[in-house]
C-alpha positions as a LaTeX table, in Angstrom:
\begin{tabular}{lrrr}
\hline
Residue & $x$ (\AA) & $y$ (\AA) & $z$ (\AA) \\
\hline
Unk1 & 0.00 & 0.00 & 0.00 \\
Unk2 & 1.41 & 3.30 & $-1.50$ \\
Unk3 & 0.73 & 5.97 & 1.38 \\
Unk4 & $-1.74$ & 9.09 & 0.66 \\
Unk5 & $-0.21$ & 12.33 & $-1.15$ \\
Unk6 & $-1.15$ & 15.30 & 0.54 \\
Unk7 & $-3.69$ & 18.05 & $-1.28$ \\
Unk8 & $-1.08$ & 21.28 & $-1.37$ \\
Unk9 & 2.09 & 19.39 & $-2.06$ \\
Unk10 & 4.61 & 20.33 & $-4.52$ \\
Unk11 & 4.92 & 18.70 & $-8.39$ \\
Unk12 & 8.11 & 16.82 & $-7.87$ \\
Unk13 & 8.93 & 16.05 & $-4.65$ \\
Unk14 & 7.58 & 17.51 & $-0.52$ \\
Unk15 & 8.74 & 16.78 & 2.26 \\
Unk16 & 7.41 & 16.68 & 5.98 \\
Unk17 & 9.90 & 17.72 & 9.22 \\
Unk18 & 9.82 & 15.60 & 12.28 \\
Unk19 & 11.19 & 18.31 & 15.08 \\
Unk20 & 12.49 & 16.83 & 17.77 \\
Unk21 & 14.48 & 18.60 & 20.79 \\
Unk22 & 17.63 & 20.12 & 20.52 \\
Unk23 & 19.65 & 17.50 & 21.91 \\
Unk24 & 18.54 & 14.89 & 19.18 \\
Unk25 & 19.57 & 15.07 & 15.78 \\
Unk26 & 17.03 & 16.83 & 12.98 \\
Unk27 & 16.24 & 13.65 & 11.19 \\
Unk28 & 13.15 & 14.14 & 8.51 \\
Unk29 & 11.30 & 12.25 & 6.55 \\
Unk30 & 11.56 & 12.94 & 2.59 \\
Unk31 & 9.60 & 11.75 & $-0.12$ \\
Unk32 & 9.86 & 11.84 & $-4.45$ \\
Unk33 & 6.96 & 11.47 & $-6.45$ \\
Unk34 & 7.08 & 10.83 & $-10.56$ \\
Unk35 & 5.36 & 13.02 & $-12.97$ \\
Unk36 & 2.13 & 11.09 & $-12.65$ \\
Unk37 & 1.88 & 11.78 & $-8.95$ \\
Unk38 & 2.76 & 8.33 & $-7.86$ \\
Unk39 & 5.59 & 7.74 & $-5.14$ \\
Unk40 & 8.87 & 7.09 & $-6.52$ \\
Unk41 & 10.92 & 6.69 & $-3.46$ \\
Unk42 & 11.13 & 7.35 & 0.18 \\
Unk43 & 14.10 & 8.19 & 2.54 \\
Unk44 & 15.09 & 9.42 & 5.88 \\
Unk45 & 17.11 & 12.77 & 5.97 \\
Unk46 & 20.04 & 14.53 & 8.92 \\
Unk47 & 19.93 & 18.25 & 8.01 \\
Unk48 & 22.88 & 18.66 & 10.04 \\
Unk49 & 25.15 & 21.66 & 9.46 \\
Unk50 & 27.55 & 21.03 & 11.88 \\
Unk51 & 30.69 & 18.41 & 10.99 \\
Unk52 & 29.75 & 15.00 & 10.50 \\
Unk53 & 31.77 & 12.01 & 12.80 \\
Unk54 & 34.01 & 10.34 & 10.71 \\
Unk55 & 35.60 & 7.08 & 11.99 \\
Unk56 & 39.19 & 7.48 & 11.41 \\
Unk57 & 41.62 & 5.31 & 10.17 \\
Unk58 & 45.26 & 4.70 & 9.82 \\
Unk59 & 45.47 & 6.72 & 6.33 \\
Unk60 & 44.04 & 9.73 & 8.20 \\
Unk61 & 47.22 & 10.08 & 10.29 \\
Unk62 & 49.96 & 9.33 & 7.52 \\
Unk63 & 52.64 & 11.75 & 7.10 \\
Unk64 & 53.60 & 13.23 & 3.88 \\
Unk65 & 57.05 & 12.96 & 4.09 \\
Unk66 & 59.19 & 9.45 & 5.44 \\
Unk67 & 60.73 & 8.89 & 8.70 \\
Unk68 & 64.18 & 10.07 & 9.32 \\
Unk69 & 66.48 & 7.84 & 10.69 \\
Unk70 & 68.41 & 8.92 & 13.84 \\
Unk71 & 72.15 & 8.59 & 14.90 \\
Unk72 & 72.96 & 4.78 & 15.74 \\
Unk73 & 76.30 & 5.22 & 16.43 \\
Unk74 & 75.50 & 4.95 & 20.20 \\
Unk75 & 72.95 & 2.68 & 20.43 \\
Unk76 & 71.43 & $-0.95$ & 21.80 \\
Unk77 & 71.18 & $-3.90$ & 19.76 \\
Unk78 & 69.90 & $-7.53$ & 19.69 \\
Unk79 & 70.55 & $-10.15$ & 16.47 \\
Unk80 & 69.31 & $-12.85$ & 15.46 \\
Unk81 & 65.84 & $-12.58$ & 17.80 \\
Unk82 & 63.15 & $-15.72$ & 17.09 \\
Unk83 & 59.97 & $-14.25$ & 17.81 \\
Unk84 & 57.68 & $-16.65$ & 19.54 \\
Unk85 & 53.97 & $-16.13$ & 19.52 \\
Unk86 & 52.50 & $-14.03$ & 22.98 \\
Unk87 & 54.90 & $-12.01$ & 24.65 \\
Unk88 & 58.87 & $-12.20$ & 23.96 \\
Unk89 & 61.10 & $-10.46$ & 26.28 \\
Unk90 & 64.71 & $-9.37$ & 23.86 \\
Unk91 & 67.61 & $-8.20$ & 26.47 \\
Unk92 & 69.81 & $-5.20$ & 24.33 \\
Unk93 & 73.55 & $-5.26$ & 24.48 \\
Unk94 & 75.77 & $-2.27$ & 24.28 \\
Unk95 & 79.28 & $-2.15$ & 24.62 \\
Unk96 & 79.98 & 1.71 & 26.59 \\
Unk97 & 82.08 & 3.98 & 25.18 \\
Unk98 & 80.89 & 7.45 & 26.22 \\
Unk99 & 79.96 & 8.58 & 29.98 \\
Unk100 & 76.64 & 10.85 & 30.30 \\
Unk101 & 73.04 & 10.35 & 30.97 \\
Unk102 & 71.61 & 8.69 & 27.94 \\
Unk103 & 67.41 & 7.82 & 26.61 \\
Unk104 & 66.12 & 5.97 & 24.26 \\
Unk105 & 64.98 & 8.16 & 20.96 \\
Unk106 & 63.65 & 5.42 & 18.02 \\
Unk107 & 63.37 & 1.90 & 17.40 \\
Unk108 & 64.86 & 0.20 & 14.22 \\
Unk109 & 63.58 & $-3.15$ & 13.42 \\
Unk110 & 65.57 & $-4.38$ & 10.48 \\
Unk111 & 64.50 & $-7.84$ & 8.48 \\
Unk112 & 66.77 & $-9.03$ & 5.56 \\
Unk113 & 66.84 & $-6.00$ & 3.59 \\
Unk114 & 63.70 & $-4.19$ & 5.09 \\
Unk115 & 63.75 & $-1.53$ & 7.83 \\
Unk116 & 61.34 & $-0.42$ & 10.27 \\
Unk117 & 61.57 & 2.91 & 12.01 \\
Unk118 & 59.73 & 4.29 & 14.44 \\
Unk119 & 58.22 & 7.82 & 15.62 \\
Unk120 & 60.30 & 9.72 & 18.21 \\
Unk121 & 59.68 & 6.98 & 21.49 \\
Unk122 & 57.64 & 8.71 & 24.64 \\
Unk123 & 58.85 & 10.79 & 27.10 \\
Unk124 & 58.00 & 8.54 & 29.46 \\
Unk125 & 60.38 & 5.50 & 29.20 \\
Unk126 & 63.42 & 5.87 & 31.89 \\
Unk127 & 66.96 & 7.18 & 31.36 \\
Unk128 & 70.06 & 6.06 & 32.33 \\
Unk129 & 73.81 & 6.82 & 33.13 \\
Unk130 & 76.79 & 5.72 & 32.32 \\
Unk131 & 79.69 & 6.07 & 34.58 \\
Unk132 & 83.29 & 4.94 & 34.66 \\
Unk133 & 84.61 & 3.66 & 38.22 \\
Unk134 & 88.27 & 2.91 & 38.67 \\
Unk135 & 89.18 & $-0.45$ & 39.99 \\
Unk136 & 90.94 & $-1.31$ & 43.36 \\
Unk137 & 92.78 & $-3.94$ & 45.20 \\
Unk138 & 93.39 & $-3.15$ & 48.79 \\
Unk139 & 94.48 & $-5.30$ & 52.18 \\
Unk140 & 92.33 & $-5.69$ & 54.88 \\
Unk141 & 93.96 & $-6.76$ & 58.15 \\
Unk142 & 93.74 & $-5.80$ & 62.09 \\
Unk143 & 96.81 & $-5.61$ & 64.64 \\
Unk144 & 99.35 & $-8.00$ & 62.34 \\
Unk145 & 101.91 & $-9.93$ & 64.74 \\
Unk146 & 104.99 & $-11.45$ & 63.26 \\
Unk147 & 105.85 & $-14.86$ & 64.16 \\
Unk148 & 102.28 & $-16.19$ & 64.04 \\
Unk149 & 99.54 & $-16.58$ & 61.43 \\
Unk150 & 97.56 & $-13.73$ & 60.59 \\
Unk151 & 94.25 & $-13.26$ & 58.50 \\
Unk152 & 94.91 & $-10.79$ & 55.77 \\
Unk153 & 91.94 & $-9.75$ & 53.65 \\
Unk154 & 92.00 & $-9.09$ & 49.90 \\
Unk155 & 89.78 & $-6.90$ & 48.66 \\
Unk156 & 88.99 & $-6.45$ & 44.76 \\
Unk157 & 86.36 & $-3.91$ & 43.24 \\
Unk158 & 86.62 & $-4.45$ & 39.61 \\
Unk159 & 85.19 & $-1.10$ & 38.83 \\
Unk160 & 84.08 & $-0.22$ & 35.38 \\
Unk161 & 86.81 & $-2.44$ & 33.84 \\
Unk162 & 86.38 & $-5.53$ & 31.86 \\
Unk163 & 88.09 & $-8.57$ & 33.20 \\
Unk164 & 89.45 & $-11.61$ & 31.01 \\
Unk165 & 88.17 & $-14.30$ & 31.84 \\
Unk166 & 91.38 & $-15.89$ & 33.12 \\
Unk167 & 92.46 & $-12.62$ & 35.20 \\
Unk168 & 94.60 & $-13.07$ & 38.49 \\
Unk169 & 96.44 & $-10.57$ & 40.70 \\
Unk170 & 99.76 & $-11.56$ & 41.63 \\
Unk171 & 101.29 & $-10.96$ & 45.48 \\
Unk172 & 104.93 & $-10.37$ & 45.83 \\
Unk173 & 106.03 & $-10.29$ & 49.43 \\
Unk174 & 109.06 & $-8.57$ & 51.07 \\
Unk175 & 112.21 & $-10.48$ & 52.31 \\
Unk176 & 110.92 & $-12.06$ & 55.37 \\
Unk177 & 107.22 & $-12.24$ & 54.39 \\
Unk178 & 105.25 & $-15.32$ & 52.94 \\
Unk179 & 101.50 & $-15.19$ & 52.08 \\
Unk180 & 98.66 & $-18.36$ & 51.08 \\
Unk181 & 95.34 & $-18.45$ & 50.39 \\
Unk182 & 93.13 & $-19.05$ & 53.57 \\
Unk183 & 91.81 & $-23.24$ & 53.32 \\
Unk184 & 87.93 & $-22.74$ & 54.11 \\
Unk185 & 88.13 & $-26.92$ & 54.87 \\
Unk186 & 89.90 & $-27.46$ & 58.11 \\
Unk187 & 90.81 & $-30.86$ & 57.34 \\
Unk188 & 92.14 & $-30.32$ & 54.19 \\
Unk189 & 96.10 & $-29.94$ & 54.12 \\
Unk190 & 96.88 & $-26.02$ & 53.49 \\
Unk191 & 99.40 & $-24.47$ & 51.17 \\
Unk192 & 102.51 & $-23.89$ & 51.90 \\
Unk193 & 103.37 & $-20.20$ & 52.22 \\
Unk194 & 105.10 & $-18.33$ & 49.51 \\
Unk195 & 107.17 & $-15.10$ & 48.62 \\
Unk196 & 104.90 & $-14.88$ & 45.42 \\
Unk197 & 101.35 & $-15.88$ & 45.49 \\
Unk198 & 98.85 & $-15.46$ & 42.34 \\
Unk199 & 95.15 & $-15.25$ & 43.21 \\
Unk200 & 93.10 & $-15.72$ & 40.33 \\
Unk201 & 89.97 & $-14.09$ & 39.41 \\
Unk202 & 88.14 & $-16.38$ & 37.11 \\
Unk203 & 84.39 & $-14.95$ & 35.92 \\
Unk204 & 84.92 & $-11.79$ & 37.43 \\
Unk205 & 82.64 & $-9.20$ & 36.38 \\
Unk206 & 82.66 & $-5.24$ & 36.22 \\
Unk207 & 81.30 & $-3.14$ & 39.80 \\
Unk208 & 81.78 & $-6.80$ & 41.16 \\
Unk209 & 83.04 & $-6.57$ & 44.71 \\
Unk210 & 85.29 & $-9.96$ & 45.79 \\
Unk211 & 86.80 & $-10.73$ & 48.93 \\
Unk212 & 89.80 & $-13.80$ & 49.09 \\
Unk213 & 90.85 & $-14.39$ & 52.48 \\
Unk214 & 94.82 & $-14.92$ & 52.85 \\
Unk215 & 97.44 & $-15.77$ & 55.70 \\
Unk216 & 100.56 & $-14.19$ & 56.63 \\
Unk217 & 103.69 & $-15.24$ & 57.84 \\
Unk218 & 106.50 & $-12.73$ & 59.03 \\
Unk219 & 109.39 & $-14.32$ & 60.15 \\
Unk220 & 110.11 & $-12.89$ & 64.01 \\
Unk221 & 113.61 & $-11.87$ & 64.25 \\
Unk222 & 115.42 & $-11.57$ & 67.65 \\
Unk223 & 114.94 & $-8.35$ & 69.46 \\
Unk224 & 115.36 & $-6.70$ & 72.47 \\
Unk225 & 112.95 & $-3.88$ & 72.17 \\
Unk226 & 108.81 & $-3.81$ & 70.68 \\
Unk227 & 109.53 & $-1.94$ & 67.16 \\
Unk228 & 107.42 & $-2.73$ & 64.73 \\
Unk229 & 108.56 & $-4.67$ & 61.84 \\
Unk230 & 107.98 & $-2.74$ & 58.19 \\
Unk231 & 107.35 & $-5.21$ & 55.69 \\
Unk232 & 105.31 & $-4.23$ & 52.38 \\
Unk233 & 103.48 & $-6.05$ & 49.57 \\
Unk234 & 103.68 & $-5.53$ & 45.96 \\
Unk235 & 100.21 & $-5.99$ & 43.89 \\
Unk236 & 100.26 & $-6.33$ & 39.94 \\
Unk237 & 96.67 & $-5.91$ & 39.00 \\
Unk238 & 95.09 & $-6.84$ & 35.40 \\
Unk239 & 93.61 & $-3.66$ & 35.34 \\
Unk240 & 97.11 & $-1.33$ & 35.58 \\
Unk241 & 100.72 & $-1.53$ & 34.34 \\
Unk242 & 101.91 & 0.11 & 37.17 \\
Unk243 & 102.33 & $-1.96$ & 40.91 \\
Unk244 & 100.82 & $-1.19$ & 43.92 \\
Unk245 & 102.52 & $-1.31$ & 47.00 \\
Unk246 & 100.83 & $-1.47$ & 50.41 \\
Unk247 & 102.95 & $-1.17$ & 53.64 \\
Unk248 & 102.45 & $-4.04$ & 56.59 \\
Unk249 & 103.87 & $-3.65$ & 60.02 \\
Unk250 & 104.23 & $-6.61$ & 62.46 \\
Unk251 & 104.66 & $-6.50$ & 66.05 \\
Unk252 & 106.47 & $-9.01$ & 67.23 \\
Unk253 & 105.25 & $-11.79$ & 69.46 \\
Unk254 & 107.85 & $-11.56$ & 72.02 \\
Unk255 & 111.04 & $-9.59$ & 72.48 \\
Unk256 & 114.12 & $-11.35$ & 74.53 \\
Unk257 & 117.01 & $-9.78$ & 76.50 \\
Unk258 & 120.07 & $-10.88$ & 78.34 \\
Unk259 & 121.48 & $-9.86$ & 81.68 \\
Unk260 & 124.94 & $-10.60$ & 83.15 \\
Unk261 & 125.11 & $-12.06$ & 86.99 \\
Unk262 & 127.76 & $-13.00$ & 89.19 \\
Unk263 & 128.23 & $-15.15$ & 92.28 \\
Unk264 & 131.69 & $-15.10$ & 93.89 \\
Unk265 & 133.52 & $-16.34$ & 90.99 \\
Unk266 & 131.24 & $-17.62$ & 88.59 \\
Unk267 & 129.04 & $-15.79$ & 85.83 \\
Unk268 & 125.65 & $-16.74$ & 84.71 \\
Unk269 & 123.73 & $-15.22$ & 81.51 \\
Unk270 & 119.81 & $-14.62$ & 82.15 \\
Unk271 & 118.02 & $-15.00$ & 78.88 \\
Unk272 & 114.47 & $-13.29$ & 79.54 \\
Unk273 & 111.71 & $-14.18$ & 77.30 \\
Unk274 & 108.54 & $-11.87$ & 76.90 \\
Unk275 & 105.39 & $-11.70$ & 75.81 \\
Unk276 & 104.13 & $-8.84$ & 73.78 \\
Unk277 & 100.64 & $-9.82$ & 71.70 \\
Unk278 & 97.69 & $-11.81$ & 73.48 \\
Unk279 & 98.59 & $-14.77$ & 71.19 \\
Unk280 & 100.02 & $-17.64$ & 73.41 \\
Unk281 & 103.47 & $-19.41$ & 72.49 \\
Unk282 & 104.53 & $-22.47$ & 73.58 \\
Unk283 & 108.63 & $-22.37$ & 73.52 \\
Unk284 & 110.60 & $-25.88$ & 73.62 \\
Unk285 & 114.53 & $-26.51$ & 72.64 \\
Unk286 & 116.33 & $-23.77$ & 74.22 \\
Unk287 & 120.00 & $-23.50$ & 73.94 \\
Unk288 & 122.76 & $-21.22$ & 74.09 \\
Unk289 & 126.22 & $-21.17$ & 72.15 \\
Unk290 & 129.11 & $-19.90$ & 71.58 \\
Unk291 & 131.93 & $-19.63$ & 69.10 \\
Unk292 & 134.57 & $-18.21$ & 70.63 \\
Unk293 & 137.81 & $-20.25$ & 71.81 \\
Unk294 & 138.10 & $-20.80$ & 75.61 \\
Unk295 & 134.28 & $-19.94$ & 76.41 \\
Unk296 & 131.65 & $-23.11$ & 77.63 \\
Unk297 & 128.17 & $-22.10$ & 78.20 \\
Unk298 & 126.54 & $-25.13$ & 80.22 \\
Unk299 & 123.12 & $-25.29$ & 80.69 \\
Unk300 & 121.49 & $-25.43$ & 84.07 \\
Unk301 & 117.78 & $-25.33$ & 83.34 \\
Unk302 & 115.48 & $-27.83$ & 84.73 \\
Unk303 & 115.15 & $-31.05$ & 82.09 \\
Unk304 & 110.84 & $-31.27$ & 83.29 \\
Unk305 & 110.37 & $-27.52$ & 81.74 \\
Unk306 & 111.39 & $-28.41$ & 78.08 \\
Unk307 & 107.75 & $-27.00$ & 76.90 \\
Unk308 & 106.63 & $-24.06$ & 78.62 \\
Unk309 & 103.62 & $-22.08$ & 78.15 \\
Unk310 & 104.05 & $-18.03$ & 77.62 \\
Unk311 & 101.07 & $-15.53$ & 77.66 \\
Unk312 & 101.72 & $-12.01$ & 77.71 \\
Unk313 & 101.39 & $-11.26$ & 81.12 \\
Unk314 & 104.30 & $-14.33$ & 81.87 \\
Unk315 & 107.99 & $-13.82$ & 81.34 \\
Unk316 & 109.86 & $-17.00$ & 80.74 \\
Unk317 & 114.17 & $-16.98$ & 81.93 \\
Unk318 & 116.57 & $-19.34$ & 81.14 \\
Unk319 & 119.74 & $-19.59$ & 83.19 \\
Unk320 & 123.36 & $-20.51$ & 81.79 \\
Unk321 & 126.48 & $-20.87$ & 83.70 \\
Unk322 & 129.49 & $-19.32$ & 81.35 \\
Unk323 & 132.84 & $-20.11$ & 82.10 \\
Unk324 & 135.97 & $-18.64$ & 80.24 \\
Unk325 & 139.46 & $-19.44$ & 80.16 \\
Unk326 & 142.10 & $-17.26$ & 82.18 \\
Unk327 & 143.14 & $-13.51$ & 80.26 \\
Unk328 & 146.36 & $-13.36$ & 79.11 \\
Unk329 & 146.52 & $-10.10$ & 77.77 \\
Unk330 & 144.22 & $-7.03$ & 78.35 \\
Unk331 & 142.87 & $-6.75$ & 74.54 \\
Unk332 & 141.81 & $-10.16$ & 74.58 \\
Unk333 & 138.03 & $-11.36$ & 73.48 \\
Unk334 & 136.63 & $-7.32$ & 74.86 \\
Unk335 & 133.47 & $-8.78$ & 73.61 \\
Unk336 & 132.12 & $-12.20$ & 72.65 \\
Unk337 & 129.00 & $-12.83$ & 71.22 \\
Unk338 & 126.60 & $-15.82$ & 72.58 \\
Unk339 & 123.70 & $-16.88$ & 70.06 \\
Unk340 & 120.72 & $-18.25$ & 71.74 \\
Unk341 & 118.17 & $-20.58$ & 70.07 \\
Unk342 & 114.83 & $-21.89$ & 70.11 \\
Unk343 & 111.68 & $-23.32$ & 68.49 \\
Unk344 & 108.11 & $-21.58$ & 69.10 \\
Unk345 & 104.54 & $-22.55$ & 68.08 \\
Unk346 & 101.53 & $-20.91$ & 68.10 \\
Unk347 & 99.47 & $-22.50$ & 71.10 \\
Unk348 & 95.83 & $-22.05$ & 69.93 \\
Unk349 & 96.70 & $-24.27$ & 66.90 \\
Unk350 & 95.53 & $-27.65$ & 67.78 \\
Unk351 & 98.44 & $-29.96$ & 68.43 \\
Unk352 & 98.10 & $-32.32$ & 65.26 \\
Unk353 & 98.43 & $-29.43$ & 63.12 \\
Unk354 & 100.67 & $-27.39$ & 65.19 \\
Unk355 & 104.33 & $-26.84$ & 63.87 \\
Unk356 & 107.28 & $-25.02$ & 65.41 \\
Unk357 & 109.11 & $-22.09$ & 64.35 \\
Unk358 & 112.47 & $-21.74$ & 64.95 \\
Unk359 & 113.70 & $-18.38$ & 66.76 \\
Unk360 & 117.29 & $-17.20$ & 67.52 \\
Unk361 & 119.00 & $-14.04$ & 68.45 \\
Unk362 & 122.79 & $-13.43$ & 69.07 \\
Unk363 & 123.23 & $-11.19$ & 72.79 \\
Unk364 & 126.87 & $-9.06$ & 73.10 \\
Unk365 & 128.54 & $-9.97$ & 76.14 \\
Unk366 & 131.25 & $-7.58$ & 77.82 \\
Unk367 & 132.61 & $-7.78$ & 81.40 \\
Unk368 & 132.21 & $-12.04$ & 81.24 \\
Unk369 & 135.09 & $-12.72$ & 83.66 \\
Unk370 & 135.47 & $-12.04$ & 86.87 \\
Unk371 & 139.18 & $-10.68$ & 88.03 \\
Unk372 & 139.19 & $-9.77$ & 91.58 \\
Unk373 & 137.16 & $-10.86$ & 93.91 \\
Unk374 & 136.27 & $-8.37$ & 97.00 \\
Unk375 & 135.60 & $-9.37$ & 100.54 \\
Unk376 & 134.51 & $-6.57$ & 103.03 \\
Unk377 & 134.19 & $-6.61$ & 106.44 \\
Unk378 & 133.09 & $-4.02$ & 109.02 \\
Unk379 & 134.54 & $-4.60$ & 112.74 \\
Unk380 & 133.34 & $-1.63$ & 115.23 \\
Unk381 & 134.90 & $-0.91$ & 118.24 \\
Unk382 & 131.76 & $-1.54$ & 120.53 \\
Unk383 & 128.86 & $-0.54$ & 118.43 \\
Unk384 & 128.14 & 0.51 & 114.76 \\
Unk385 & 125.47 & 3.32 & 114.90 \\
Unk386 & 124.56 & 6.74 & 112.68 \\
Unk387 & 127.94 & 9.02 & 112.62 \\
Unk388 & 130.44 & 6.81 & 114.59 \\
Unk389 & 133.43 & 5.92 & 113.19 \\
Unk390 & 134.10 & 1.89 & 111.96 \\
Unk391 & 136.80 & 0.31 & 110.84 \\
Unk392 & 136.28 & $-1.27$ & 107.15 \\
Unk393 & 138.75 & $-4.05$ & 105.96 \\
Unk394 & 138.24 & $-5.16$ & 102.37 \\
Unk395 & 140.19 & $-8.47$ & 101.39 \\
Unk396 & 141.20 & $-8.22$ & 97.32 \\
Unk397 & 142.55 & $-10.96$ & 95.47 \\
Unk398 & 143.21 & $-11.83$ & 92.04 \\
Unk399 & 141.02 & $-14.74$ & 90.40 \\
Unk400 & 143.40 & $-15.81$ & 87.96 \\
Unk401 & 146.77 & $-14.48$ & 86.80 \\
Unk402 & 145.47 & $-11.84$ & 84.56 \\
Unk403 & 147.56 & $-8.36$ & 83.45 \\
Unk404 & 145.04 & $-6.20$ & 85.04 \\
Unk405 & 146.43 & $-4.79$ & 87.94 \\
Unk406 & 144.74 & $-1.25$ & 88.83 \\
Unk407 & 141.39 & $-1.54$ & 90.53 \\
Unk408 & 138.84 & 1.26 & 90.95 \\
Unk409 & 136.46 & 0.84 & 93.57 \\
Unk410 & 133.05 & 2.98 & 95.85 \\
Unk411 & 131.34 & 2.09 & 98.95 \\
Unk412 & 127.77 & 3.13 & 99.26 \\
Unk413 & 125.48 & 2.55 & 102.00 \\
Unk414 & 122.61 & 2.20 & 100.23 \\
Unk415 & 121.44 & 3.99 & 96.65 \\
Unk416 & 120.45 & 7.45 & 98.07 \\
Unk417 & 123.39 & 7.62 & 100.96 \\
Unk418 & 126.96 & 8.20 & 100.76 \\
Unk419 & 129.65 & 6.73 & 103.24 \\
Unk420 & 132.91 & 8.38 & 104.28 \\
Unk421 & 135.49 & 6.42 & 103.34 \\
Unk422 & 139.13 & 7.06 & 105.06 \\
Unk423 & 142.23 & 5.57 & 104.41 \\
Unk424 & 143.92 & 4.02 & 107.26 \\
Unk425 & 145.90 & 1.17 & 105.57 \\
Unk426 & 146.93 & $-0.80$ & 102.56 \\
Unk427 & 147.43 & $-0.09$ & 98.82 \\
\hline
\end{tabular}
């Protein structure tokens, strides 16, 4: 059924508005009619003035003119990428040559012969810096005492430098200084220590931080006095042509000293031992010696005290008995020297392990025979008091047949009191 033209239309076509509010849009209804009046066609109109949606599309945002390419001389890069279906992580490698704060600016996505480039990247991703860092090598250590064992620390910080994979740092000790690498097993048999050591650095990585743990071992010389003892190391590091030197200084573990006595006729030498770290020694195989002609040094020590504990707070002696041959002339032997000997260990080393050191120092000994000997005698005439007058008879005689002949003597009463002395008799 054709729908009913209206009486005042026009010849060709009319049309009939719909109004609708404002917010809707102004859709009407129009109709064409053919020259016989019959209706041709019908069809829904939008008299809309204003701009018309248009769905856009990819071609609507297509630049003119082609990408540029930027500057990939400084850049991150990935080859030979399989793509997997879903999401693929890619890590970027760079090799840095250039220190600064650096962002990411385009993408370039290269297949066989094709390239893909992409817009300026956003603002948004992060930044990042490169820095150079120079490397170290440095010792570690606390109160170092020489004669015993002490942990030394190595300390590497490989920096911003690139390590071979076969790097190592080599240790070169002073004269009477040996170094080893710290066993973390206690049952397994340790190094032996060495002048030279080489520490190797296999897999080390840049900004890595790596400690080795070492032992040192200064040789304790014989002193008489608590100087320290300068050694130094020498480090040649992958990283540098030059070597670096780092100073140690031991303390030693004990210090010995010597002392002259005399009873009547006979000398004795007094070898004192002391302690001067908190480490504990045990001593064993003490002897004295010496190389001059006419001198005997016999030992009077107790046998039962072979191994003796010493701590710092305990001094250990040792007594010898020295006995020279008669002077025969006054420029004879003015000084002999007497070398003492003696093994050491450290005593918080368990005893299957332990091992013993040995220690010797040589003492200078003047005044070792005795010449005259002095008796004195003090006979008062009823009572010796405080400002009387005694009678003192002092008996000298000659030990053996020496050339000394003149003999300088005092008499004290005690240390802070003078006595006055007056000749009465004899030579």
């Amino acid at each position: 059924m054709s729908p009913k033209q209206p009486a005042d239309g026009p010849t060709a076509s009319s049309a009939t508005s719909l109004m609708e509010p404002s917010a809707l849009l102004p859709i009407s209804i129009h109709l064409d009619y053919k020259q016989d009046r019959t209706l041709s066609c019908a069809s829904v109109a939008c008299d809309n003035k204003a701009k018309q949606p248009v769905r856009r599309t990819s071609s609507t945002r297509r630049k003119i003119s082609p990408t540029q390419r930027s500057d990939f001389t400084n850049c991150v890069s990935s080859e030979k990428i399989l793509l997997q279906p879903g999401l693929n992580v890619i890590e970027l490698h760079s090799k840095a040559k250039r220190v600064g704060s650096w962002s990411f600016n385009q993408l370039a996505v290269q297949l066989d012969n094709v390239e893909f480039l992409s817009e300026s990247l956003p603002q948004g991703l992060p930044s990042f810096e490169i820095i150079t860092k120079a490397s170290s090598a440095v010792l570690n250590f606390m109160n170092l005492v020489a004669g015993v064992e002490q942990p030394v620390k190595l300390i590497v910080s490989g920096g911003s430098f690139r390590f071979p994979k076969d790097a190592n740092i080599v240790l070169k000790c002073s004269k009477n200084l040996k170094m080893r690498i710290a066993s973390l097993d206690g049952g397994v048999a340790k190094a032996p220590f060495e002048r030279e050591l080489v520490v190797n650095l296999q897999n080390f990585e840049s900004f890595e931080e790596r400690t080795i743990n070492l032992e040192a071992l200064c040789d304790l010389p014989g002193r008489r006095e608590e100087k320290p003892i300068e050694q130094k190391v020498t480090l040649q590091v992958p990283w540098s042509r030059n070597e670096i030197q780092i100073p140690l200084h031991f303390l030693p573990a004990m210090i010995a000293s010597c002392r002259l006595h005399s009873s009547g006729a006979r000398k004795f030498l007094q070898v004192i031992l002391k302690g001067v770290s908190d480490h504990k020694l045990i001593l064993k195989d003490a002897s004295m010696s010496c190389a001059a002609e006419g001198v005997t040094i016999i030992d009077i020590n107790p046998k039962s005290q072979n191994e003796i504990t010493m701590s710092k707070t305990v001094s250990i002696s040792y007594l010898y008995e020295i006995q020279v041959e008669a002077l025969k002339a006054e420029s004879e032997l003015p000084v002999i020297h007497v070398d003492y000997r003696m093994k050491f260990a450290d005593a918080s080393l368990p005893e299957d392990i332990r091992y013993y050191i040995p220690y010797s120092v040589t003492f200078d000994v003047m005044d070792y025979t005795t010449l005259f000997t002095i008796c004195a005698k003090i006979e008062p005439s009823e009572l010796c008091r405080v400002n009387s007058v005694c009678h003192l008879n002092l008996r000298i005689s000659k030990v053996h047949a020496n050339p000394f002949s003149d003999l300088m003597y005092e008499v004290l009463a005690d240390q802070n009191m003078w006595v006055v002395v007056g000749r009465t008799a004899g030579e």
